[in-house]
N, C-alpha and C positions, 0 to 999 in steps of 0.2 A: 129362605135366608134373605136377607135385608143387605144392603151397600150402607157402611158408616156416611153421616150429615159433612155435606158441606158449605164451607161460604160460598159468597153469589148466588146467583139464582138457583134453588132446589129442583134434583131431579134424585126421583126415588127409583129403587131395581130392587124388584121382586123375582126371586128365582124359585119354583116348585117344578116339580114332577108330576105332568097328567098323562094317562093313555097311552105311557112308556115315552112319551117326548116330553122336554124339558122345554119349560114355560115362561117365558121372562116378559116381566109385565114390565114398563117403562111408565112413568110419571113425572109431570113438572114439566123441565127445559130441558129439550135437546141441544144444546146452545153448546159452541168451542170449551167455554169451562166443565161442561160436564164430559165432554168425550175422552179423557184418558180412564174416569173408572166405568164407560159404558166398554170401551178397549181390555180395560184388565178384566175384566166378565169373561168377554169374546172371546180371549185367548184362554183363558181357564178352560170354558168350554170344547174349544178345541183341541185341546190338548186330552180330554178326556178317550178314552179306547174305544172301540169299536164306531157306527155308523150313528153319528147323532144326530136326532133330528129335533129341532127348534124352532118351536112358534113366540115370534116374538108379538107381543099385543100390546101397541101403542095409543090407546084407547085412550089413558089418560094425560099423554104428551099434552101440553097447553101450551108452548111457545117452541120453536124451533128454526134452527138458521141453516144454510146450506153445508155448515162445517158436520153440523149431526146428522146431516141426511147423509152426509159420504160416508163417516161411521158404521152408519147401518148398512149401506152399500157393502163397505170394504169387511165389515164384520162377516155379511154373508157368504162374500166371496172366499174371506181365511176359512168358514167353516166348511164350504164347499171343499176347498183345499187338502184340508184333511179328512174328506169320506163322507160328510156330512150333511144336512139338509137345512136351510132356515127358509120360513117363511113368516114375513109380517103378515097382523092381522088389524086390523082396525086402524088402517091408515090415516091418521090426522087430518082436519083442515089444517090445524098450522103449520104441516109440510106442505104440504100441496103447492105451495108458491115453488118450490123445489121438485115438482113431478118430474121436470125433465130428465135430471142428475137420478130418480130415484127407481134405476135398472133392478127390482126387487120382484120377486114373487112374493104376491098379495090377494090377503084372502079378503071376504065381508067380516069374518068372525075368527076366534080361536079355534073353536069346534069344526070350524072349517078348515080351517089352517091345521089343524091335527089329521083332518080328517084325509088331507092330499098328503100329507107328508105318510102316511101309513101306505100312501099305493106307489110310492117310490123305494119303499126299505124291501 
């Protein structure tokens, strides 16, 4: 399932189901305009029942500010909150000016990022 378009700078969310974890691929700009519908994802997510576990794969992120890296942070942390597990996978250069702020388990790959979240559940 897709996130509807919006103005400013584009940032896409992809959500599928792999290997019983749920998969949300990021695209475009991680930028303060796009973090209220990367938040309305997050909390969907969390809200969901039992132990979930989420690999997020930022593989296709191409620009980001410190406002999206705390996103990501604070996304992990709510899902943590409720039972849950996230880990990113394909950390960005265009984060990386923000490594300090970005307190996340992270994988090299999604396949990996699947692959640790299964010896946690």
């Amino acid at each position: 399932m897709s996130d509807e378009a919006v103005s400013g700078l584009p940032m896409s969310i992809d959500i599928t189901i792999e290997r019983g974890c749920i998969v949300v691929r990021l695209g475009g700009h991680l930028v303060i305009d796009n973090v209220p519908r990367l938040n309305r994802w997050i909390n969907r997510i969390g809200r969901l029942e039992g132990r979930v576990l989420v690999a997020m794969d930022l593989r296709g992120v191409v620009g980001c500010d410190s406002i999206g890296v705390d996103a990501l942070v604070d996304g992990a942390g709510r899902i943590r909150q409720s039972g849950g597990f996230l880990i990113a996978a394909n950390y960005p250069d265009a984060c990386a000016a923000f490594a300090a702020r970005a307190v996340l388990e992270t994988r090299a790959s999604v396949r990996d990022a699947i692959d640790e979240l299964h010896t946690w559940s």
